[in-house]
C-alpha positions in Angstrom: 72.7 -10.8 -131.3 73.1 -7.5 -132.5 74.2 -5.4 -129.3 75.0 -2.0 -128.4 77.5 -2.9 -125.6 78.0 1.0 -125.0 73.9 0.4 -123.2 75.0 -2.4 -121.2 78.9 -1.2 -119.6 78.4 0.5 -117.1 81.1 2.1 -115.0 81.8 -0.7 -112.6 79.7 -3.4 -113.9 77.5 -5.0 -116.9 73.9 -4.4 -116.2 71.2 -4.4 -119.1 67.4 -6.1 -119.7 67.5 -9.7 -120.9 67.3 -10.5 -123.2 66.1 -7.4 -125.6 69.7 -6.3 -124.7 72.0 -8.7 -123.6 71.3 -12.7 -123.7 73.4 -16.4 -123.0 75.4 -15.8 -126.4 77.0 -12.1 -125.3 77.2 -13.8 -121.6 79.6 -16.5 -123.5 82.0 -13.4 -124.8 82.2 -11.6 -122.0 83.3 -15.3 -120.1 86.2 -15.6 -122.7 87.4 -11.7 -122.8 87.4 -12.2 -118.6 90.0 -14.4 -118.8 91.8 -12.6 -121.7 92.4 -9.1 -119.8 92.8 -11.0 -116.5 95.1 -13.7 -118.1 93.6 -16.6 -115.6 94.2 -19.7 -115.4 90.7 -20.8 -113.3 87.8 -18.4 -112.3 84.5 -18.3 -109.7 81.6 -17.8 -110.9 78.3 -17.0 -108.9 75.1 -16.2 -109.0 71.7 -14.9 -107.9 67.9 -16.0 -107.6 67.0 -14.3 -111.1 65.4 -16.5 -113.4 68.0 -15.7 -116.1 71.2 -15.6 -113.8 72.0 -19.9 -114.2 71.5 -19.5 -118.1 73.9 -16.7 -118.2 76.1 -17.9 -115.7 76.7 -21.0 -117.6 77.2 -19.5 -121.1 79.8 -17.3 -118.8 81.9 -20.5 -117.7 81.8 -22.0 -121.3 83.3 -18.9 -123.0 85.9 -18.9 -120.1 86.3 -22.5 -120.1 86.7 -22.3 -123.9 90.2 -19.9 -123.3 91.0 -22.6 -121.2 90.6 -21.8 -118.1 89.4 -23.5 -115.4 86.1 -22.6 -114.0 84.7 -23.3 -110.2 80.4 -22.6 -110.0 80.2 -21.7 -106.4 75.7 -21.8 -107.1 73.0 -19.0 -106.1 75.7 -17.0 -103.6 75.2 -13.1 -102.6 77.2 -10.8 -104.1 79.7 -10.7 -101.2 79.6 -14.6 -101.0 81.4 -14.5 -104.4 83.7 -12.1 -102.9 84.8 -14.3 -100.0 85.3 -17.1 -102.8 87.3 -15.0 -105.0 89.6 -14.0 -101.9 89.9 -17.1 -100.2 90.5 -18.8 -103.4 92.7 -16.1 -104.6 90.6 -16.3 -107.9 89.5 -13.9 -110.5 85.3 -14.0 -110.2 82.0 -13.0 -111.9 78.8 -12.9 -109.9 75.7 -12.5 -112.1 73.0 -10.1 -110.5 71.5 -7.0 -111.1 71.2 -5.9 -107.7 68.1 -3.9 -106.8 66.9 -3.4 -110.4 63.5 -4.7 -111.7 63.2 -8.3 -112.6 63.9 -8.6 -116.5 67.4 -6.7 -115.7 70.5 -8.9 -115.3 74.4 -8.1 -115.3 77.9 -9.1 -114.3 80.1 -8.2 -111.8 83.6 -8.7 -112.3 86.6 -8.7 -109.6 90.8 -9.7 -110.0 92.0 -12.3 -107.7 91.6 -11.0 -103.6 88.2 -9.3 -104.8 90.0 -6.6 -106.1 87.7 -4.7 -108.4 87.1 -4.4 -112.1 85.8 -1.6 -113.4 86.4 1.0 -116.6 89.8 1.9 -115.6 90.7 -2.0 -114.2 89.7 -4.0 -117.5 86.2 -3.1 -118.1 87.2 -1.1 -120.8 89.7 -4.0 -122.3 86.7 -6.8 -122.0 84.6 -4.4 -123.6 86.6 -3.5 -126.9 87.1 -7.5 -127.0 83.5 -8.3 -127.2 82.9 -5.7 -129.4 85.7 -7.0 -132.1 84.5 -10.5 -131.5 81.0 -9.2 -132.6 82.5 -8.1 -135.7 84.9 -10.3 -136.7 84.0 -14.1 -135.0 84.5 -15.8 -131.6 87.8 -15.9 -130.6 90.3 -19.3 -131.3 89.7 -21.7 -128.6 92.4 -23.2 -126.7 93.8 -26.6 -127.2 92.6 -27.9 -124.2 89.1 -26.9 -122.5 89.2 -25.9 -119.1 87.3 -27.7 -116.5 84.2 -26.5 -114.8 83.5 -28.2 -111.5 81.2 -27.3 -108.6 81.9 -26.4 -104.8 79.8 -25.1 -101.9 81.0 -21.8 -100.3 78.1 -21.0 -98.3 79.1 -22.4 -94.9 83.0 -21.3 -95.3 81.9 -17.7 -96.3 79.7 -18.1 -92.8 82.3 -19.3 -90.6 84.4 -17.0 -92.0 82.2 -13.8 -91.1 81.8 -15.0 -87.7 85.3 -15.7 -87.1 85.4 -11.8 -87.5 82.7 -10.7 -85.4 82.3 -12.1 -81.6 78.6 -12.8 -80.8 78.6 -15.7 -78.6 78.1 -13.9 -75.6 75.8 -11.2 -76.8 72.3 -10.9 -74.8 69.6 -12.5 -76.6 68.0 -10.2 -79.4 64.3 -10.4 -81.5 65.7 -9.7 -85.0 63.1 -9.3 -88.2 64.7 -9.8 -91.3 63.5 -9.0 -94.5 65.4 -10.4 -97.3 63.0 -9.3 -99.9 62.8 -12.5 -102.3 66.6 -11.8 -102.9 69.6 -13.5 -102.0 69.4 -12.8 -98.0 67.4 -15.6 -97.9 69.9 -17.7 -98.8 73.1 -16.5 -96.5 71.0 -15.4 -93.3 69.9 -18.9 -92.0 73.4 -20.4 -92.0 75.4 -17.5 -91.0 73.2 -16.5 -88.0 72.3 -20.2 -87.2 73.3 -20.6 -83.3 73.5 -17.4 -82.3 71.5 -15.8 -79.5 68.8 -14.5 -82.2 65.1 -15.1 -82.0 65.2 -14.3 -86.3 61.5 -13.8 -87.8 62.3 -14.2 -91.7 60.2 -11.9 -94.2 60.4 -12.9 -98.0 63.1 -15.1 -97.6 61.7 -18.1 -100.5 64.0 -17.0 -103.7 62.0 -15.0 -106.1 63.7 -12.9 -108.9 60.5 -11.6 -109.9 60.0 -10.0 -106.6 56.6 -10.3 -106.0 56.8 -8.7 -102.7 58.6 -5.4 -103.0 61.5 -4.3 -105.6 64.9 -5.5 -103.3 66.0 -1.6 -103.1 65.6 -0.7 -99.4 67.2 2.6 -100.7 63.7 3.5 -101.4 61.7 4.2 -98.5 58.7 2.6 -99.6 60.5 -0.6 -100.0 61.2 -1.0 -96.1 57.6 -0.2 -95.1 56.4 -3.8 -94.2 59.7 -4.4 -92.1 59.1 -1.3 -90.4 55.3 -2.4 -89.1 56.6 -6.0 -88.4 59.1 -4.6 -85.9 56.6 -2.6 -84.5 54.0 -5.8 -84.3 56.6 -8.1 -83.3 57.7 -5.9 -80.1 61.5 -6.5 -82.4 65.4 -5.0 -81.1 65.7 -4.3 -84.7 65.0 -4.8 -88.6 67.4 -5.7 -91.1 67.0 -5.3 -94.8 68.9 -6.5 -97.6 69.0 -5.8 -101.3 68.6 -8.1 -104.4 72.0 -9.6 -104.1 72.7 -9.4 -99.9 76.0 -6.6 -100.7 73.6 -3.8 -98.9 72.2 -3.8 -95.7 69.7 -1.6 -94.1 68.9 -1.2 -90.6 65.6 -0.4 -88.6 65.1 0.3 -85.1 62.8 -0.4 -82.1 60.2 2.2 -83.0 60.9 1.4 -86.7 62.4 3.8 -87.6 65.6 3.5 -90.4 68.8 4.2 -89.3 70.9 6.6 -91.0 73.6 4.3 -93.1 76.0 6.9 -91.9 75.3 6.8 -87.8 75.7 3.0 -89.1 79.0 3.7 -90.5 80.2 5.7 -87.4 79.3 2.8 -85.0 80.7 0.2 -86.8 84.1 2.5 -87.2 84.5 2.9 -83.7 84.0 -0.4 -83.2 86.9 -1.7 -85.5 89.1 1.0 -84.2 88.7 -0.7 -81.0 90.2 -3.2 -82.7 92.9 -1.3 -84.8 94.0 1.8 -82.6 94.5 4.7 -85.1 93.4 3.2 -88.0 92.5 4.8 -91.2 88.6 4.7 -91.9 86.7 5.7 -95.5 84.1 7.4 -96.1 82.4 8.9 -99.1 81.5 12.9 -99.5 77.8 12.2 -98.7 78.3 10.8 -95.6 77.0 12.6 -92.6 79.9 15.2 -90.4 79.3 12.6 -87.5 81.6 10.1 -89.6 84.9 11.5 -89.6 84.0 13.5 -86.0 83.5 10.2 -84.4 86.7 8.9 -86.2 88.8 11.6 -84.8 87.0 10.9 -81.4 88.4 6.9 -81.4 92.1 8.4 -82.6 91.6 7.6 -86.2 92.4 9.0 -89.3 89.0 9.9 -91.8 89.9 9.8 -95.5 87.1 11.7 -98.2 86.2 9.9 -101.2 84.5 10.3 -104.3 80.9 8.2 -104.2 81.3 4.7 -105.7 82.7 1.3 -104.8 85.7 1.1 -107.1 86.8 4.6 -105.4 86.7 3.5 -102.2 88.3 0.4 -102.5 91.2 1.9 -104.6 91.7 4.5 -101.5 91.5 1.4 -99.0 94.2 -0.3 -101.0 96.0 3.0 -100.9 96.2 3.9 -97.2 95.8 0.7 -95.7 92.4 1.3 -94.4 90.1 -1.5 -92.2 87.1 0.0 -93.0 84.8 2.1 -95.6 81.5 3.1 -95.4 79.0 5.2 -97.9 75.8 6.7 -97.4 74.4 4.3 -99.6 74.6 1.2 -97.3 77.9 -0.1 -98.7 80.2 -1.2 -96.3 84.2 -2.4 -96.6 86.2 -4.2 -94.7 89.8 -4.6 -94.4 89.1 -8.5 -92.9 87.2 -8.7 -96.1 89.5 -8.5 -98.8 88.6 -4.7 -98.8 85.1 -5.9 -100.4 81.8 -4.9 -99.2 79.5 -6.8 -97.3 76.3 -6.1 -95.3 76.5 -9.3 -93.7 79.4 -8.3 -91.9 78.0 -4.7 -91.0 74.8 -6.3 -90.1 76.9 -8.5 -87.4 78.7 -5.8 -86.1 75.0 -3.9 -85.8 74.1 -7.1 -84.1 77.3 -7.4 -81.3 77.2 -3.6 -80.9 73.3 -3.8 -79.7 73.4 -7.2 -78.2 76.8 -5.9 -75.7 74.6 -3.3 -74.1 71.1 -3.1 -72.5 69.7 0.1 -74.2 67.7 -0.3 -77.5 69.2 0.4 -80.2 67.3 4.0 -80.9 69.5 5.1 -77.6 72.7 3.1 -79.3 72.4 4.8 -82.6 71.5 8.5 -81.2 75.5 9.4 -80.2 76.2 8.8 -84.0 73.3 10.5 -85.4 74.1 14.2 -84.8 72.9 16.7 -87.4 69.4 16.7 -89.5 69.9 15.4 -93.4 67.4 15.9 -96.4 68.6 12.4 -98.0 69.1 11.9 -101.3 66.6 13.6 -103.7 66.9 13.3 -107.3 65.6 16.2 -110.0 64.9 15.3 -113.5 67.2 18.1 -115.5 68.1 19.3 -119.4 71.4 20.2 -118.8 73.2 19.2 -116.0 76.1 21.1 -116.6 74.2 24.4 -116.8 72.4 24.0 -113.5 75.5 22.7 -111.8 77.1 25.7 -113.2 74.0 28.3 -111.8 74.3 26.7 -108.5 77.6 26.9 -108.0 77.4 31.1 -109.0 74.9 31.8 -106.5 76.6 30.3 -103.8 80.5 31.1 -105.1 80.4 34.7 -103.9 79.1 34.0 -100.2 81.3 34.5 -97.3 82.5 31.8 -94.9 81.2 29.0 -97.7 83.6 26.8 -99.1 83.9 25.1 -102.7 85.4 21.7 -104.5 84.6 19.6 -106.8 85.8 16.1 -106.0 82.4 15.1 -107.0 80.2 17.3 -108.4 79.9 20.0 -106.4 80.1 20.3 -102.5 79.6 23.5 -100.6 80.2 24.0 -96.7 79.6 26.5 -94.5 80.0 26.5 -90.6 76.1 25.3 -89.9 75.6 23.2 -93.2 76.7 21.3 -96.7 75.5 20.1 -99.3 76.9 18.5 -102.3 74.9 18.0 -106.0 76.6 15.8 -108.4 75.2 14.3 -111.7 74.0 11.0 -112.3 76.3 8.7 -114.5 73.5 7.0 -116.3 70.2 9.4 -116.2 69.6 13.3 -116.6 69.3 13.4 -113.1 71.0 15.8 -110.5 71.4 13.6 -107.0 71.2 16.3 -104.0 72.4 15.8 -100.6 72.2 18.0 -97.6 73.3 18.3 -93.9 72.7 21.1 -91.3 72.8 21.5 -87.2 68.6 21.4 -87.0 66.2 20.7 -89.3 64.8 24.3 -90.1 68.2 25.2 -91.7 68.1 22.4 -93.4 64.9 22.8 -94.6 65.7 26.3 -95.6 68.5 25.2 -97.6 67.1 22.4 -99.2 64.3 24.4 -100.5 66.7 27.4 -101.4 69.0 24.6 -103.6 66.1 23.0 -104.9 64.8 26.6 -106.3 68.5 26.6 -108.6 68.3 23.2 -109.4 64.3 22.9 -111.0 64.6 26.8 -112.2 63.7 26.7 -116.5 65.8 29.7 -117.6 
């Protein structure tokens, strides 16, 4: 097909619609450049509940297969699944899912052997400039000899693995509802919490990719709104939601209400600094103050990152970090080949609650300190310019602070905020934090005014 790779790279992965911009035949390249720029001798290969995913996934292996390499199909696996294969196997590995996007989207992502990422600046770039020259110019020579594709279950090692890492056997007994939303939590949750103390009441677990439910984005709060009432009806400790492809995890409480992911982050820090005394713990620049305060508070050491996955992982790898967290339900683990999983979080969620006899509202409310707006997006012309008019009004303020590690964050003694530009839409992503929630309002209101202004 003709294809216009530059709609369809993204900056950590390959996402596009199938198969009006991607299809089986580009799947096949993109197999064969992996295992040029990653020089592999065998790959794992995974997938998700999409109706196109085996297709692609297969045209994948035979591209790879056709460099010679061998290839090992680990089946419909979560995202972080295919991580623990491509650690524990100390394999190169592509996992075909497009996350939380809508149905007729599909993609790849790519890791180095020990999960270690691949994105624009780790061989994205390279795979892309190959596919694009094969496009002009023919497939690429095969090898001599055809490499072997064979099939292996990971589901129950991946489990026992996560398990082994988390200590629930003596937690109290807790009502847990889980909604997987037609995505790939479905698959992982019955064997990795099968035997523990859980009384688990599944929601949308049968594997749909057209999700005829709910879209598998529990980012948006509209998507979590049926978990939310069956925790309620159910008299449930808890909620947990997971996105397309089971990486993300989202937790609801009691009442039903949704935790913050970065009172999340805090807990599950302390709880592996328990662990590791004055460890180094991650966190990205739109997490909440409570993050790095509770850090300091359990003798650790919090390291600021830029948002995004290959960022924090490169700054794990860096200082040696056990674990990361972002406000956007990704979570890292040093156990974990520094990959994210919100299977693991979810456990440690899980032990946390299940040690104690208060609900989890109580549990959550020591790492939930300051009022937050959340994320809200605004549809802009110019990003630059408003970035620019934002950052002139509040420039000349006393006691406020400026950088620009990503996009632009401003602090003062009572609040932040921090607007950066989307990678992919003419969108400006705003994020604010204040002591109470009438300065924040305030703020967010007084922002929002520079941002949306048509001069």
């Amino acid at each position: 097909m003709a294809a216009d790779l530059s709609q369809i790279v993204k900056a950590y992965d390959v996402r596009g619609v199938v198969p009006d911009q991607w299809d089986e035949g580009l799947a096949e390249l993109f197999g064969a450049a992996f295992v040029r720029v990653t020089d592999a001798e065998a790959i794992v290969i995974g997938h998700d509940m999409r109706p196109s995913s085996p297709g692609l996934a297969a045209a994948f292996a035979r591209g790879a297969a056709g460099l010679g390499a061998d290839v090992t199909m680990i089946g419909l696996c979560s995202t972080d699944q295919l991580y623990f294969a491509s650690g524990s196997l100390n394999l190169p590995g592509a996992m075909f899912t497009a996350s939380h996007n809508p149905a007729q989207y599909n993609g790849i992502k790519m890791c180095r052997a020990g999960a270690a990422p691949v994105g624009q600046d780790t061989g994205l770039a390279d795979i892309r400039a190959l596919v694009e020259g094969w496009l002009e110019q023919g497939a690429p020579e095969q090898a001599k000899t055809r490499g072997e594709v064979t099939e292996r279950d990971t589901l129950t090692d991946y489990a026992a693995h996560l398990r082994g890492l988390v200590d629930l056997t003596s937690i109290r007994p807790l009502k847990v509802v889980v909604d997987a939303g037609n995505g790939m939590g479905g698959h992982t949750v019955p064997t990795v919490f099968d035997g523990l103390p859980l009384d688990v009441v599944p929601m949308y677990f049968e594997l749909d990719g057209t999700f005829p439910n709910h879209e598998a984005n529990p980012l948006d709060p509209k998507n979590i709104v049926d978990l939310q009432a069956r925790v309620r009806a159910e008299g449930a400790d808890l909620g947990l939601a997971f996105d397309g492809d089971a990486d993300r995890c989202f937790v609801v409480d009691e009442n039903g209400e949704g935790v913050s992911p970065s009172a999340i982050t805090a807990l599950v820090a302390a709880r592996e600094l328990a662990k590791t005394p004055g460890g180094t713990i991650i966190h990205n620049l739109i997490t909440s103050w409570s993050v790095p305060e509770v850090v300091r508070e359990n003798g650790g050491t919090p390291v600021r990152t830029r948002v995004g996955h290959s960022f924090i992982k490169e700054e794990m790898a860096k200082t040696g970090a056990i674990f990361g967290g972002e406000h956007s339900a990704h979570y890292y683990f040093k156990d974990f080949w520094n990959a994210d999983t919100g299977m693991l979080a979810a456990l440690h969620v899980l032990a946390a609650l299940g040690g104690q006899d208060g609900p989890l509202s109580s549990l959550v409310s020591a790492y939930d300190r300051y009022a937050s707006s959340g994320e809200i997006n605004s549809t802009v012309a110019d990003q630059t310019a408003r970035l620019a008019a934002v950052k002139a009004a509040y420039e000349p303020q006393p006691d406020v602070t400026l950088d620009e590690l990503d996009g632009l964050t401003v602090t003062s003694t009572d609040w932040w905020f921090n607007l950066r530009a989307s990678n992919t839409e003419p969108l400006l992503r705003l994020n604010i934090e204040a002591r109470d929630e009438a300065t924040m309002t305030k703020l967010r209101d007084e922002v929002l005014s520079l941002v949306r202004a048509t001069d």
